[in-house]
N, C-alpha and C positions, 0 to 999 in steps of 0.2 A: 208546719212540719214537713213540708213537699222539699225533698234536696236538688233531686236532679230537674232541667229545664223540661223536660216531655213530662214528669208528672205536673207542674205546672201549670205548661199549657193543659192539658189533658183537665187539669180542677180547675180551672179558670174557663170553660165550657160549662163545667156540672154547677159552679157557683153563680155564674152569669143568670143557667136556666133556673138555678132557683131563688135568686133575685129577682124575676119576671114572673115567676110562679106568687111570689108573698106579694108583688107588688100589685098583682090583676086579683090577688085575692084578700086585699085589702089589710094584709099582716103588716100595718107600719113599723111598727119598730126592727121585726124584721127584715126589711126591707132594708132599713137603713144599717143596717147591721154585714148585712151580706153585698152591702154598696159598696163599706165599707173595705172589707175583706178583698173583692173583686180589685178594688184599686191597687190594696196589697202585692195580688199578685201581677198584675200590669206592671208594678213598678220592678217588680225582679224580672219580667219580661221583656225589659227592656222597654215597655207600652205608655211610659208616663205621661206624651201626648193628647192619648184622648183625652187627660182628667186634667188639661194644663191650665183650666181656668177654675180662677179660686170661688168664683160664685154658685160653681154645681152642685158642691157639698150643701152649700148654704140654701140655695134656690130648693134642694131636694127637701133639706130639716123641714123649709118653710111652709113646704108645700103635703106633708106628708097624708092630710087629711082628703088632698084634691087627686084623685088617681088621675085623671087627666095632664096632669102638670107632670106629675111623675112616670107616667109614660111618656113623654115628651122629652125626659132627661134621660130615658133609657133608651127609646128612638135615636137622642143624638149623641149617646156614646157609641153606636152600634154603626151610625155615620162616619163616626171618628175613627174606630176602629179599621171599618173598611177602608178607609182614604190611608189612614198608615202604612195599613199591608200592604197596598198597591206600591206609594210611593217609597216604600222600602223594599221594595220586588221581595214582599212576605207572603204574598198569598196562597202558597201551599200551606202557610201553618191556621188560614181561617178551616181547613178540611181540619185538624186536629180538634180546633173549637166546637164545630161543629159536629162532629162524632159524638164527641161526650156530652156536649148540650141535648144530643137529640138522645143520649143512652138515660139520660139522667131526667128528659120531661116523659122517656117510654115511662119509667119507672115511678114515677108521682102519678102516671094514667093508670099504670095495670094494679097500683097497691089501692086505686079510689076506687074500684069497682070490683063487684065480685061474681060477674058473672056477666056472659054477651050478648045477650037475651034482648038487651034494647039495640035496635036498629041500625041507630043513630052511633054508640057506641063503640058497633061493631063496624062500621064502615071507615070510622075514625082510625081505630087502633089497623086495620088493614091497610089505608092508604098511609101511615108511615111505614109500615114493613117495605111498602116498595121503594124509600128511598133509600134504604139499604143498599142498591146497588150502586147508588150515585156514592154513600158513603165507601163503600170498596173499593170503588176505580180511583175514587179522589188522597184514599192512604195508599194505596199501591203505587200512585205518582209520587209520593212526598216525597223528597228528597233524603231524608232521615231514616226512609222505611225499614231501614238494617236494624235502626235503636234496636236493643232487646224489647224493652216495654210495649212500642209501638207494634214491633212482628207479631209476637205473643196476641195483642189485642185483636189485631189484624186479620189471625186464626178464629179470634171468637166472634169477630162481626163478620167474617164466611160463615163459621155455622151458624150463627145465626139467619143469616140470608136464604143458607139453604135449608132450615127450620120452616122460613116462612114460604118459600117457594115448592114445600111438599105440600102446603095446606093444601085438604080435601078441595076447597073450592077453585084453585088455581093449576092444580097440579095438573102438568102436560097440556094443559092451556095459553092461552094469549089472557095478558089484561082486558083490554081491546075487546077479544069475540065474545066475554062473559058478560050474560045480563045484569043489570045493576042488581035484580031482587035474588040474583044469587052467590052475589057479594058478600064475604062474611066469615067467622071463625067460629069454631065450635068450644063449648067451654072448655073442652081438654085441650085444645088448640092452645086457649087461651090461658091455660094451664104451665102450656111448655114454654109458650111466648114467656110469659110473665119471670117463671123461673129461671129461664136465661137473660133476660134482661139486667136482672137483677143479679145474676153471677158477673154478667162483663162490666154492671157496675161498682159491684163490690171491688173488683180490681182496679179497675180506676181509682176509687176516693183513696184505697191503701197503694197504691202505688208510691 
């Protein structure tokens, strides 16, 4: 149902990450389902290269019960895909994929937990907040950056960035000068995190 090419791109990120999401967590049919679809949109993407051999599909059915093998076929589209961008001087639009990939595996992390209580947990969900910056710089270059859709999103992965960069544990600080055991977010943190994630997702998949 996506018309324009920036929604597209943009679900072709969110369906990617949750193709890799059913496939590390053992949801076959899902997997192959969202394999599927993924190729769908490659192909209005102009992307039909990656998927130009007819064995993938087959190798993946065959394979569906060995996560090994099927990470392997997700490794080598992911190959494929980089080498395209390159030799099609596309590589501003891997930053598009990647935005929404990373908005759409925030959003499957913050909806699995309900609180940041474990350690481990909390240090995870903070070291992606810091690539938040890398995702800003990289749609402020795109060439496209005028789209309506993209500027719009653009606004919500700034405040999101600057969301994470008041946390209590970082604020007015360096990454750097802060000691690891005080690394970390607070459930309300983790409150506001989650609810914006899931707004600059929702715009994405309705886009």
């Amino acid at each position: 149902n996506y018309e324009s090419q920036m929604s597209k791109s943009l679900n072709f990120g969110v369906y990617s990450a949750d193709l890799s999401y059913c496939v590390l967590n053992g949801q076959n049919q899902n997997s192959l389902n969202y394999l599927t679809n993924v190729k769908k949109l490659s192909d209005d993407l102009g992307l039909s290269s990656i998927f130009n051999s007819e064995d993938l599909f087959s190798s993946f059915e065959k394979n569906l019960d060995n996560q090994d093998s099927l990470l392997y076929v997700i490794s080598s589209l992911q190959e494929r895909l980089d080498g395209h961008l390159q030799e099609n001087e596309m590589d501003h639009q891997s930053s598009i994929y990647f935005a929404s990939g990373w908005t759409e595996a925030m959003y499957i992390a913050t909806k699995s937990i309900d609180n940041v209580e474990e350690e481990r947990t909390s240090n995870n969900l903070v070291e992606q907040t810091l690539i938040l910056d890398v995702i800003v710089r990289s749609l402020e270059a795109h060439p496209d950056k005028e789209n309506e859709l993209l500027a719009n999103l653009l606004i919500d992965f700034k405040e999101l960035k600057n969301l994470a960069d008041n946390f209590n544990y970082i604020k007015g600080r360096e990454i750097d000068d802060i000691p690891l055991e005080e690394i970390g977010i607070t459930n309300d943190e983790f409150k506001q995190l989650s609810k914006k994630v899931e707004q600059l997702r929702t715009k994405i998949i309705n886009s």
